[in-house]
C-alpha positions as a printed NumPy array, in Angstrom:
array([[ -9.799, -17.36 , -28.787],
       [ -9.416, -16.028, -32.462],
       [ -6.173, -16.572, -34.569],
       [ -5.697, -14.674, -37.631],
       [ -4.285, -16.475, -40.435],
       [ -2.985, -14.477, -43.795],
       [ -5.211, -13.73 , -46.439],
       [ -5.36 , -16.865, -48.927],
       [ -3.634, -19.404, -46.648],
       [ -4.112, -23.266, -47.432],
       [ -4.711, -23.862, -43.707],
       [ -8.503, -24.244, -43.907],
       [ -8.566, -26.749, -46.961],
       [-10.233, -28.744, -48.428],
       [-12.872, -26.256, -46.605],
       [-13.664, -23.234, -49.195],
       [-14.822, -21.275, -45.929],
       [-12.294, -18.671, -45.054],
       [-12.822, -19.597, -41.355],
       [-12.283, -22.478, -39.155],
       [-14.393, -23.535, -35.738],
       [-11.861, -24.974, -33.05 ],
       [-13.355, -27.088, -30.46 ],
       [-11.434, -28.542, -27.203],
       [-11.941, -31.971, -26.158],
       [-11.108, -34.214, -23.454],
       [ -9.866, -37.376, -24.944],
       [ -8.827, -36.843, -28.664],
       [ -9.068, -40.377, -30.087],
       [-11.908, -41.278, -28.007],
       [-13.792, -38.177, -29.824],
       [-12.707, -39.421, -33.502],
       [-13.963, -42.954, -32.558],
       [-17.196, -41.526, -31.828],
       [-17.601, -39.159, -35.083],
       [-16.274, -42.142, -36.869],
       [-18.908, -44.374, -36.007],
       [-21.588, -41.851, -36.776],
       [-20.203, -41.377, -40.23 ],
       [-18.404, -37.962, -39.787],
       [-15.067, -37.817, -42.518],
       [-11.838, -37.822, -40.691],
       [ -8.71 , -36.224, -41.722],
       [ -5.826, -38.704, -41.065],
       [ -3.399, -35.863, -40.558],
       [ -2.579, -35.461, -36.933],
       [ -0.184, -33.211, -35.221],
       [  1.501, -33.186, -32.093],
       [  3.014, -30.02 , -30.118],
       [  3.829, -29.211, -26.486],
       [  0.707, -27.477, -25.934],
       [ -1.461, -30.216, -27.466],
       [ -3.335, -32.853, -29.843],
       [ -4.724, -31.445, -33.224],
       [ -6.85 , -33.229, -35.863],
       [ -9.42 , -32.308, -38.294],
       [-13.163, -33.485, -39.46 ],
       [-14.758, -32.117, -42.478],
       [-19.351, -31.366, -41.996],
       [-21.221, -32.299, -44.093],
       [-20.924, -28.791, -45.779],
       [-17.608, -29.889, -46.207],
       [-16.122, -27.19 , -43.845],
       [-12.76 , -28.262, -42.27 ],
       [-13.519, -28.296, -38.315],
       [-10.153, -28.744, -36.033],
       [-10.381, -30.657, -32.654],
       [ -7.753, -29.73 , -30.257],
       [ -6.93 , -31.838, -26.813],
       [ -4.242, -29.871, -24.625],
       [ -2.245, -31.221, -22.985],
       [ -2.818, -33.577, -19.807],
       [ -1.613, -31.53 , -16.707]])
């Protein structure tokens, strides 16, 4: 799935990429426990919606990366 974001938006920061990889996961905290112990930087922002979990980890190219968990059915 792409989404388009406007030219210039803050969205992707602290990243200086003008592009962010999304990846789906099972179990959301169980995911940042893992790339916490392995030494991965964690965003603590988190956000909640009806159609799922969000949170963010930055590579070690410091691109932002967003992890997404959708809802349990």
């Amino acid at each position: 799935m792409w989404a388009l974001f406007e030219k210039g938006t803050k969205y992707f920061e602290p990243s200086r990429a003008p592009l962010m990889l999304n990846y789906r996961v099972d179990d959301l905290d169980a995911s940042l426990e893992a790339l916490r112990a392995e030494g991965v930087q964690i965003d603590p922002k988190r956000e909640d919606y009806d159609y799922g979990r969000f949170a963010w980890i930055i590579d070690p190219e410091g691109n932002k990366i967003e992890l997404w968990e959708p809802p349990k059915e």
